[in-house]
N, C-alpha and C positions, 0 to 999 in steps of 0.2 A: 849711216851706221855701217862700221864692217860687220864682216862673218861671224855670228854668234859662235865663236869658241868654248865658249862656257858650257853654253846649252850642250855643244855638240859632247864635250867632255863628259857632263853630267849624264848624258841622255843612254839608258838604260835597255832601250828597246830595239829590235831588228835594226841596224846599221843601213841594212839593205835598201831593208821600206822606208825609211826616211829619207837615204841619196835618192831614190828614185821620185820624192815625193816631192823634192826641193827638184829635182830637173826638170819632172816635167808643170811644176807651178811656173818655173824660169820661164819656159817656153808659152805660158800663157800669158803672161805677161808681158812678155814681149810681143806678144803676136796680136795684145788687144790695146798694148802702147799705154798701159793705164799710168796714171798722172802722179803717181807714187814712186814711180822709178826716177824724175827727172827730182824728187825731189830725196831720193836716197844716191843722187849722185849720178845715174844711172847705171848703178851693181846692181841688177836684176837677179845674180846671182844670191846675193846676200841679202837682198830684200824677200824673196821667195823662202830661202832658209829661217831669217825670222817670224814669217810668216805660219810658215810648219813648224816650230820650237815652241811658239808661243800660242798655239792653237788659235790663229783666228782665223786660218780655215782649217779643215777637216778632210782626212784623205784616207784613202784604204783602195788598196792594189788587189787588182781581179785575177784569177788565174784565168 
């Protein structure tokens, strides 16, 4: 899959809190080598971003 453009396009909400949601999912997934990146190509970037766009996980930034 590439980089959901659309979603990001359509996407309504803090700009912020979703770049920061999609970096640091990126970084968990790499860091835990999950078996989903090798088969999105290994764009952990745009695997993480699908993942936040399309809620299948859930995130919210701590002050």
């Amino acid at each position: 899959m590439i980089f959901p453009l659309e979603e990001l396009i359509e996407y309504n909400g803090n700009m912020y809190e979703i770049t920061s949601a999609a970096s640091r999912r990126s970084f968990q997934l790499s860091m835990i080598r999950d078996e989903e990146i090798e088969m999105n190509d290994g764009k952990v970037v745009s695997l993480a971003a699908r993942q936040v766009f399309t809620d299948e996980i859930e995130f919210r930034l701590e002050a």
